[in-house]
Each structure stands twice: as structure tokens, then as C-alpha cells.
C-alpha angles and dihedrals in degrees: 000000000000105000115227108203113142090018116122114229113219112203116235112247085234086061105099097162099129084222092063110019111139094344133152116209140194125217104218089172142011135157142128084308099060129272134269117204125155123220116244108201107055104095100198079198093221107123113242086231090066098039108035103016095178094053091057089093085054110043104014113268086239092060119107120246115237137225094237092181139306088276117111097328092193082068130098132212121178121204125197156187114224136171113267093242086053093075096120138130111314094049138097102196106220094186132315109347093333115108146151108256114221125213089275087077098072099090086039119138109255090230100070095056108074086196138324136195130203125225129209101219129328142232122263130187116193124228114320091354105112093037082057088050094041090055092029079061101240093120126053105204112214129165106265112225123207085259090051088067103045104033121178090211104043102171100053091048095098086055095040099050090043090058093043080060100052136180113077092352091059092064086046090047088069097041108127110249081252114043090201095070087065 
């Protein structure tokens, strides 16, 4: 099984789940058991100061909260970009400087977090699920990057990963979200 952490998950144009419609996700975790990945471009435009006061040290009070799945929404998972030599306890690295902050984080200095963003949920595959999407084409794999993560523009990031990788997915990358409106 080729593990897919770190990895961005392009949804399929044939995908019209609302859940998953023109999402990116990121796999934060995958293995035997499943994997756990949060979707990045899904702004759910609530600031994190007024839903999550006590994050706003750690991600900005004016950030948006995002939908991170359909997966326990009252959760929280808080991505972040850290300086390499900042790996230390209260991280799971998900690749590069990227990683999943733990609770510990919360009196952290401000200083050692570049930037962070907070998801609401996550979405979760079960054993041997998102290996059967990802053949049955539902999924497009591509190499996630640190901007990836924290785009300025979130909801033009499916169209704009699908053109960086170009070829047939850069004429999919400017299909209307109803083809029929074409």
C-alpha cells in the first residue's frame, strides 16, 4: 500500500457529493487502519476569534475557520507551518514544515508558528476505502506544497492545482461547477 500522507487529494469533476465537490484535500494521515485528511479550500467564513476564541494566538482572530470534512464538525484540527528546528513534542509532521498542532500548542509563543489554520472536522476513509476512490478515479493524487496548504486564494485552489498540473486537467481546471451552463 503506497501511503499517501502529505499527499493532496483532487476531487474528481464526476464527484458531486456536497461534501466533496471541488475540494483539495490533504491526507494528514493514512495507513492499514484508514486515512484522515482535511479539506483546505472550503472557508467555512466564521473568524476563528469568534469561534474558537482561545485559538486566535495561534492562527490570527481575523482567520477564517475551515470545513475541514463532514467528520465530527465540533472538532478541531490545526495545521501549521513551523520552522524545521521546531519539530518537537506536540507535533505530528505531516511533511516538510507542515504539521498537525496538539493541545500543547495552545500557550505557544506566537513566534514560533509562521501561520496556522483551523479546521472544523475532517474527513475520514475507513480501511481500504480511499485506496478503492482513488482507482475507481474519483480522486486525482498530486504532491501538496507548504502554499497549498495556506492559500491566499482558497476557493480557486482545485482549479488552480489541476492547471499546475496541465495536460488534460488544465482544460478540467476551467469547467463551469455545472457543465451545463457551458
Amino acid at each position: 500500500m503506497e501511503r499517501l500522507k502529505g499527499q493532496l487529494l483532487v476531487a474528481a469533476a464526476r464527484i458531486f457529493d456536497p461534501n466533496f465537490r471541488r475540494v483539495v484535500v490533504l491526507v494528514i494521515e493514512h495507513d492499514a487502519e484508514g486515512a484522515v485528511g482535511v479539506v483546505l479550500n472550503r472557508s467555512a467564513e466564521v473568524p476563528i476569534g469568534d469561534a474558537v476564541p482561545v485559538l486566535s494566538s495561534l492562527v490570527g482572530s481575523t482567520e477564517s475557520v475551515f470545513v475541514g470534512g463532514p467528520v465530527e464538525p465540533d472538532s478541531i484540527v490545526i495545521l501549521a507551518d513551523l520552522p524545521l528546528g521546531d519539530l518537537s513534542s506536540g507535533v505530528q509532521p505531516v511533511f516538510g514544515s507542515v504539521v498537525v498542532l496538539g493541545d500543547e500548542w495552545l500557550d505557544a509563543s506566537p513566534g514560533e508558528i509562521r501561520r496556522a489554520r483551523a479546521f472544523s472536522g475532517y474527513s475520514g476513509w475507513g480501511p481500504g476505502q480511499l485506496e478503492f476512490e482513488i482507482a475507481a478515479q474519483d480522486w486525482i493524487v498530486e504532491p501538496a506544497g507548504v502554499e497549498d496548504v495556506f492559500p491566499e486564494d482558497p476557493s480557486g485552489l482545485w482549479s488552480e492545482i489541476l492547471r499546475r498540473k496541465g495536460g488534460m486537467y488544465e482544460m478540467l481546471a476551467s469547467m463551469p461547477m455545472d457543465p451545463s451552463a457551458n
